[in-house]
N, C-alpha and C positions, 0 to 999 in steps of 0.2 A: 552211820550213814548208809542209806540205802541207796545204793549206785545203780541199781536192777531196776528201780523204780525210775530214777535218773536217766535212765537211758529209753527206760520206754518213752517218757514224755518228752525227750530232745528228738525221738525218733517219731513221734507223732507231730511237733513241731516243724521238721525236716521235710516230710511228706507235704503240709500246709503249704510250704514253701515253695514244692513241686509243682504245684496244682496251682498255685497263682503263676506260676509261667505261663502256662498254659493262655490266658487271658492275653500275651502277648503274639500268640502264632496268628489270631488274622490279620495284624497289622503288614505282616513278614509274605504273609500267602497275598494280601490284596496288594502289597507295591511286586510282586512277583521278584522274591527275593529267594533261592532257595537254598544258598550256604545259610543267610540269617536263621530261616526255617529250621532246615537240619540241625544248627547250632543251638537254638533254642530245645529240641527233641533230644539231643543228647545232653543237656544241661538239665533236664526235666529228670532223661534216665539214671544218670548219675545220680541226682539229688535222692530219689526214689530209690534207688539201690541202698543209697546211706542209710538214708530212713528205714528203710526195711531190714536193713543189719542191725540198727540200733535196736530195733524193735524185735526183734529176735530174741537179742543182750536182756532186754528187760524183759522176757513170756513171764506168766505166772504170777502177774504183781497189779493185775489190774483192780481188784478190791485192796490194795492196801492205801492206805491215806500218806498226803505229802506231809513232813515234817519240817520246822524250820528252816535245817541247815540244809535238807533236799530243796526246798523252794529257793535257798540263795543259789546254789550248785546250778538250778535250772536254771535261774535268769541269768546269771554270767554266762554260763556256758551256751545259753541259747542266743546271745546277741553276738557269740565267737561264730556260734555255726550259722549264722543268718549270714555272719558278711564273707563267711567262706563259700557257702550255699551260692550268694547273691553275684559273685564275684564270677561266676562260671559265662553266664552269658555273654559278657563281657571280653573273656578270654578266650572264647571256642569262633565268638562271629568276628574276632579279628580288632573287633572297636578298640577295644582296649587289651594290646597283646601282651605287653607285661603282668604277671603274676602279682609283682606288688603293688601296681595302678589301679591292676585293678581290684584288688583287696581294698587300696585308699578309696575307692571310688564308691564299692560297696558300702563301707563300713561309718563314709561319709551320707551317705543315701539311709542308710539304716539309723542312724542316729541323728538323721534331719540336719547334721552340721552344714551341708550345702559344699565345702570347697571340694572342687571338680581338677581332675587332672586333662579333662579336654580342653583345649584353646578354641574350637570353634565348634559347631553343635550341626551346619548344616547338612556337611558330608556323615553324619553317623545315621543309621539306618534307624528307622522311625521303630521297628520293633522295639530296640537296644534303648533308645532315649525312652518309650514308654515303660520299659523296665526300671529305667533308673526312677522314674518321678513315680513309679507305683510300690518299688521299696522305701521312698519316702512315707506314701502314704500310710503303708505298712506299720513303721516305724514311727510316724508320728502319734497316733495313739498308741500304741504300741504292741509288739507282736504279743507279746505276754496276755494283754488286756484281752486282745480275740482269743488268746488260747484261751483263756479261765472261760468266755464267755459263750464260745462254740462245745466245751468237751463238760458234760454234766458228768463225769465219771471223776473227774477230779474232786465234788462235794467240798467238804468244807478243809481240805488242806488246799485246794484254790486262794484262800485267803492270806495265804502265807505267801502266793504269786503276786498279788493282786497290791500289799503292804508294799514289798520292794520294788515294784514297778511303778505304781503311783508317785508321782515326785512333790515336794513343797508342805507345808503342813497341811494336813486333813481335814475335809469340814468332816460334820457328822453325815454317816451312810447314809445312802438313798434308799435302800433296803437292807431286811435284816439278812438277806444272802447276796453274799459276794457274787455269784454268778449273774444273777439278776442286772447285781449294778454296773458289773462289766457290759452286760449286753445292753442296757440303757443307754451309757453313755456311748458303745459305738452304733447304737442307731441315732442317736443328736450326731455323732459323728458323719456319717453316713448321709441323714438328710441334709445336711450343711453340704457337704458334697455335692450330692445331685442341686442343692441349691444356685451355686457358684458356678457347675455347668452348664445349667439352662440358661441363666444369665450373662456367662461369659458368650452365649452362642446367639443370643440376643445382640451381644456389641460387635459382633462382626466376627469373632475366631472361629476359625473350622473346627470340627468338632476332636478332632485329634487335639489340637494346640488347645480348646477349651478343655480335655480330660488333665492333659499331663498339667495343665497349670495352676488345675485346680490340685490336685494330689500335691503338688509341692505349697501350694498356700496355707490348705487345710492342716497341713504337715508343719508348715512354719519353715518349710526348708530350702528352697530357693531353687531347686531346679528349672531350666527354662531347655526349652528346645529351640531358642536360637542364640544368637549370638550376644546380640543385644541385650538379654531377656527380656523384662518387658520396656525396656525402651525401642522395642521392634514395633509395638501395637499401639491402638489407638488412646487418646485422654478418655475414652468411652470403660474402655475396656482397664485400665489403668484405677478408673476410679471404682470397678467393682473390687476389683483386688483390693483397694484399697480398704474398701467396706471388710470383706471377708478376710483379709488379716488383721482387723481389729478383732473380729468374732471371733476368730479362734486363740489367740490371744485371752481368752475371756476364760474362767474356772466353767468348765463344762457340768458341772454339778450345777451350775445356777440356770442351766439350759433346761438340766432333765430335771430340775423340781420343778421349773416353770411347766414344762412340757407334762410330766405327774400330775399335777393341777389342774391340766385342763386349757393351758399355754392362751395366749392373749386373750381369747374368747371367751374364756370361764371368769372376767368381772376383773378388776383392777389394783386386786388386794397382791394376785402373784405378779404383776408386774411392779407394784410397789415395793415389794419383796425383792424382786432382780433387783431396780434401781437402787434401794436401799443398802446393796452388800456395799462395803465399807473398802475393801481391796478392791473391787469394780469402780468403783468412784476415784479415787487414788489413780487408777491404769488410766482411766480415760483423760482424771485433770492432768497428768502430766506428760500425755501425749499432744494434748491443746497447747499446754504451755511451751511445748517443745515445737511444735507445727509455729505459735506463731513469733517465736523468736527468730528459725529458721529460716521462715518468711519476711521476718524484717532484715534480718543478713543479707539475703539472698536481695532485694530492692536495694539495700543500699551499695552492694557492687555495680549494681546501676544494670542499663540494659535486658530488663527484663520485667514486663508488665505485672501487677499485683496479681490478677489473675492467676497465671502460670506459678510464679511465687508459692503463693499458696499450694496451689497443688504440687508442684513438686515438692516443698515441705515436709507437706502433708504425707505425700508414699514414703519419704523415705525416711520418714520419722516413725509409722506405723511398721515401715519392713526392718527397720534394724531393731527398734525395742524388742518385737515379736522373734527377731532373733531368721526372719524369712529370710532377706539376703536380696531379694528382688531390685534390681536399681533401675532408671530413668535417666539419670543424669552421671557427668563425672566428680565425683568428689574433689579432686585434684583442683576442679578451678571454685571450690568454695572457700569460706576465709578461713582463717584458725580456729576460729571461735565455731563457727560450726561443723567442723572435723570434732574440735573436741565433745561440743555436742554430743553429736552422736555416739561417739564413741562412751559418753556416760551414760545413754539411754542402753546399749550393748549391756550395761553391767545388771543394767535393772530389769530386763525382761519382761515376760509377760505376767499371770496371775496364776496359781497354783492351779494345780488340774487342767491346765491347759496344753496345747500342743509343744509350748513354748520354752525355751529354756533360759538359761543364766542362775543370778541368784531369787528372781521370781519379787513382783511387788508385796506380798506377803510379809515377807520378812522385811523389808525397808520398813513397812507399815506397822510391824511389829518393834523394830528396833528404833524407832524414834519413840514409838510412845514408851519403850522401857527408857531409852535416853531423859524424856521430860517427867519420869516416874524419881529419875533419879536425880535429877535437878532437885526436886520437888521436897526428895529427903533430904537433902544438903540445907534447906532453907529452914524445914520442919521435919527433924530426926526422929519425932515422934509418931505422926502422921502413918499411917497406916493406908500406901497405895498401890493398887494390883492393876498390871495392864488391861486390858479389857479392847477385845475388839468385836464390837458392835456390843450384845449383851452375855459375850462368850468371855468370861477367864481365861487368860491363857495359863497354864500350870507353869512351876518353876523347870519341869524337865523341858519342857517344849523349849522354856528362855535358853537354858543352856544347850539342848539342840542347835537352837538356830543362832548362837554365839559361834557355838563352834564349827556349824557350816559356813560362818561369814570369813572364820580365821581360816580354814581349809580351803575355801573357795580362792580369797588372796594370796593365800601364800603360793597356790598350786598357778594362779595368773603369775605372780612373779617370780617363780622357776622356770617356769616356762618362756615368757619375756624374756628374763635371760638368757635362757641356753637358744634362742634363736636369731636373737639381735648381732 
């Protein structure tokens, strides 16, 4: 194990981390804030100290390449230091003064889970709230993915970052260098951003509440800077979210080979190729079918026009598959049937490569068709039949892969379920 090397690149990550504060001081300096400020500047220096000692720890190792168990060592260890890192602002500008609130707060912000230990959003100081919705964003592609994509000095033991950070099964690369596809996909990332801003600022939000709300959609993570979330704003605005947590939701590999090709404009072949993906088709019928069951629930508690129905449905059937968190309405006065709903849509998530997490429609999609593969030999033991999704084999290690993410996925839901019921 190279720990030398380990430490340079946790200290190179440390630093990254510094320098996105940064982006948060003129929120701090235009509401004339100047503890926030300060507390921001010393969260900065600290971080920067860190980084610079680790960086120290590692001199003399910058031609050497990452190895396996280096590349695992980094990504644990860099999502430790991120929500220690992250956790600073937090605790110096007073928002969040406990040490371990605000670790839960980072570490929920970093890992796009969304649960917040603040009760109201209005009185935190707008610097503090753009910090939390912008370590989402961080973290929603994730910080690894910019690291491989910004530092060309990592070469090809990047790929070894790039493997453990990537979630859900793999399509085939977008390029034969890792670096490349890292930086592809946060620039799809990136545009979809600025997309959702301009947008969101078209429906009426100021452009503050249109950044932070885009960083928590694109992220999948649900931060809102108010109370409400977005049940504060308009159906206007409600319904772009809506749009944009579908997209991101989506395998971002089907964005950058469209966008590779030359994207809508270059003729009908790469959009029949998006539409065609087989987990894309799957994500979107069973967010329909779930929108218009929800919708008929929802009418038949009565008191509420078809209209509204549907779109309420509609958000929050998009915001909990994708795993966002964003709500509109209170669930408490829906009926059983669609608590539990949703609560099945929660298992299913969004689509591999995506911002999105759970157990990813992938694997559903994979594990019904080994399920009717296996019917199939029970009828005809002879029969000779291989899963196949779209014109791709799936191999036998992948099947038992993603067997055994479904039994670890369950079992770790209901230990948990337990020890907190």
């Amino acid at each position: 194990m190279n720990y030398r090397l380990t430490a340079r690149l946790l200290g190179l990550l440390t630093l990254l981390l510094a320098a996105s504060m940064l982006i948060c001081l003129p929120w701090a300096w235009v509401d004339e804030e100047p503890d926030v400020l300060w507390a921001l500047g010393k969260s900065i220096l600290l971080a920067a100290a860190a980084g610079g000692a680790l960086l120290l720890l590692g001199r003399g190792t910058r031609r050497q390449s990452i190895g396996q168990r280096e590349g695992l060592l980094v990504v644990s260890g860099s999502w430790i230091l991120a929500g220690l890192v992250g956790a600073l602002p937090f605790i110096l500008s007073g928002a969040i003064p406990r040490p371990v609130d605000a670790l839960f707060e980072s570490i929920s912000g970093f890992t796009t889970t969304g649960a917040s230990v603040l009760v109201t959003m209005e009185g935190v100081p707008r610097a503090i709230l753009f910090w939390r919705s912008l370590i989402q964003w961080l973290g929603g592609m994730g910080i690894i993915m910019l690291f491989v994509a910004v530092l060309p000095s990592l070469g090809i033991g990047g790929r070894f970052l790039y493997r453990q950070e990537v979630p859900g099964p793999a399509k085939a690369g977008l390029r034969p260098h890792v670096r490349d596809t890292a930086m592809t996909l946060w620039m799809v990332y990136m545009g979809l951003t600025v997309a959702e801003i301009l947008a969101l600022s078209l429906a009426g939000l100021e452009i503050f509440d249109a950044i932070c709300h885009t960083f928590s959609t694109m992220a999948t993570g649900g931060f809102s800077t108010r109370t409400a979330s977005m049940g504060a704003f308009s159906i206007q605005a409600q319904s772009v979210v809506i749009l944009f947590m579908l997209a991101a939701g989506v395998n971002f590999t089907l964005y950058a080979n469209l966008w590779r090709g030359g994207g809508i404009w270059s003729g009908t072949r790469g959009v029949r190729n998006f539409l065609r993906d087989p987990e894309l088709r799957l994500y979107v019928g069973l967010l329909a079918v779930a929108t218009v069951l929800l919708a008929g629930s929802l009418m038949g508690q009565g008191g509420i026009s078809p209209g509204k129905a549907l779109h309420q449905a509609s958000f929050q059937a998009v915001s909990i598959q994708t795993g966002t968190g964003f709500t509109t309405a209170d669930f408490n006065t829906w009926s059983p049937f669609s608590r539990l709903l949703l609560v099945m849509l929660m298992f299913v998530g969004g689509c591999a490569g995506s911002t999105c997490g759970s157990i990813k429609v992938i694997r559903f999609l994979i594990a019904g068709k080994l399920a009717m593969v296996q019917v199939r030999r029970f009828f005809r033991p002879r029969r000779v039949s291989r899963v196949r999704i779209g014109s791709e084999v799936v191999s036998a290690d992948m099947l038992g892969m993603i067997s055994g993410f479904f039994i670890l996925f369950l079992s770790t839901w209901a230990v948990l379920a337990l020890a907190v019921a």
